[in-house]
N, C-alpha and C positions, 0 to 999 in steps of 0.2 A: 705218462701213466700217473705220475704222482702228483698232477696239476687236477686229472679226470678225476682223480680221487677226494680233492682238498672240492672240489666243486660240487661232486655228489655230496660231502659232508656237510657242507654249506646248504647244500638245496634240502636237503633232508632236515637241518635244523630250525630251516626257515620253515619249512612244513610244520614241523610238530611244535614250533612256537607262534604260529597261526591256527592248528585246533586246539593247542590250550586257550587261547583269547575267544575263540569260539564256543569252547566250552564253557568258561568265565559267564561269556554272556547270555549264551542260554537259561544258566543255572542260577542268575540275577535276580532277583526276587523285586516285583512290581514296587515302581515308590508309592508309597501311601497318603491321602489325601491329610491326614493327620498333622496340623502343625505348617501347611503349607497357605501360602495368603490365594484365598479365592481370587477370580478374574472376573468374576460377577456374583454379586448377592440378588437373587430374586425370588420370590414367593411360585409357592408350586403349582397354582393355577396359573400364573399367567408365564412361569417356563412353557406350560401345557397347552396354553394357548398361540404362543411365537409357534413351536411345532407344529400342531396344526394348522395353524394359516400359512406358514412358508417351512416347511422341513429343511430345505435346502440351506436359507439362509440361517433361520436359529440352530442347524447343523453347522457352519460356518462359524458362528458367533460363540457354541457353546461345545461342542465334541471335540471330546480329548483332552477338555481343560476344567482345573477345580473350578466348581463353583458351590456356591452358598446358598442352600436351597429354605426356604423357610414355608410352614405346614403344618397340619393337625394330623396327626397319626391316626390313619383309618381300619388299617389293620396290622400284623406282625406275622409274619407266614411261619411254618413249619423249618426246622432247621432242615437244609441237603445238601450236604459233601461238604460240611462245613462252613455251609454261608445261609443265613436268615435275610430275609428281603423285609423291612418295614414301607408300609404303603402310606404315602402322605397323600390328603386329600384335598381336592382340586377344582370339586361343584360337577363333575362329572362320574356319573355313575359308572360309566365304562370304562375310565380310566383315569392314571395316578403317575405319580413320581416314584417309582419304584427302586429303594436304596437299599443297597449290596453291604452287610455288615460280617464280617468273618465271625460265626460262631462264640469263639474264644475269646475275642475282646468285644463284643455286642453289649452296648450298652445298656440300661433299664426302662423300656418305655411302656407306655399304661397307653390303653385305644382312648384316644378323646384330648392329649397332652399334643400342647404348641409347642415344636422343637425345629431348630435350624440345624440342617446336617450340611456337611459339604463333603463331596466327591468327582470323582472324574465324570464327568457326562462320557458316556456311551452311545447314546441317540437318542430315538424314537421306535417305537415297536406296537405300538396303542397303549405303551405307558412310557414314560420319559425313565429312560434307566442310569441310575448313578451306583459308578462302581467304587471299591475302596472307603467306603465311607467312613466316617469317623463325627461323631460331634464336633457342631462348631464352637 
C-alpha cells in the first residue's frame, strides 16, 4: 500500500510538472525579428518574383526565416487587432511584400520612402507576407 501510494505521488507530480512546461510554452511570446542577423537580404520585387516562378522552392529558401527585405513603401494600412501592414512596392500592381508591424512599436514611414525591413517570411498568398517585422 505505501509503495502504491509513493508511485501515484510520483505520477501525479510528473503530471502537473509536465502542464506547467506546457503552459510555459504556450504562453511564450513569438521571438521577434528585431535585432536578429537576416538569412537573406533581397529587394522586394525580385522576393516577389522567386514566389512566383517557383513557391515551392523560394518557400524552401525563405519561410520561417529573417530576412531583409529592401523596397519603396507603397502603402500603410489601417491599424487591426493591433498590427499595421506596410506595403512595399514590387512593379506589380497586384501585389507586394506585405510587412506585419505590431501597432505599439510601428515605426514612422511616409508612401514613397526606400526602407529595408526584416521579418519572418510567412509565404506567399498574392503578396509575400513578412511577420514580426521591425527596421533593419
Amino acid at each position: 500500500m505505501k509503495s502504491r501510494t509513493i508511485v501515484m505521488i510520483c505520477a501525479f507530480g510528473v503530471l502537473l510538472g509536465g502542464a506547467w512546461m506546457a503552459q510555459r510554452q504556450y504562453d511564450r511570446a513569438p521571438e521577434e525579428a528585431a535585432g536578429k542577423r537576416p538569412k537573406a537580404t533581397v529587394e522586394a520585387s525580385i522576393l516577389l518574383q522567386e514566389f512566383m516562378e517557383d513557391e515551392a522552392a523560394a518557400g524552401d529558401k525563405y519561410n520561417d526565416k529573417v530576412i531583409a527585405v529592401t523596397g519603396t513603401v507603397r502603402a500603410i494600412g489601417e491599424p487591426k487587432g493591433g498590427k499595421v501592414y506596410v506595403l512595399l512596392e514590387t512593379g506589380n500592381a497586384l501585389a507586394a511584400v506585405a510587412c506585419e508591424f505590431d501597432q505599439a512599436e510601428m515605426p514612422r514611414f511616409e508612401k514613397g520612402t526606400r526602407v529595408t525591413v526584416q521579418g519572418y517570411c510567412a509565404g506567399y498568398n498574392l503578396d509575400v507576407v513578412l511577420q514580426r517585422c521591425a527596421l533593419a
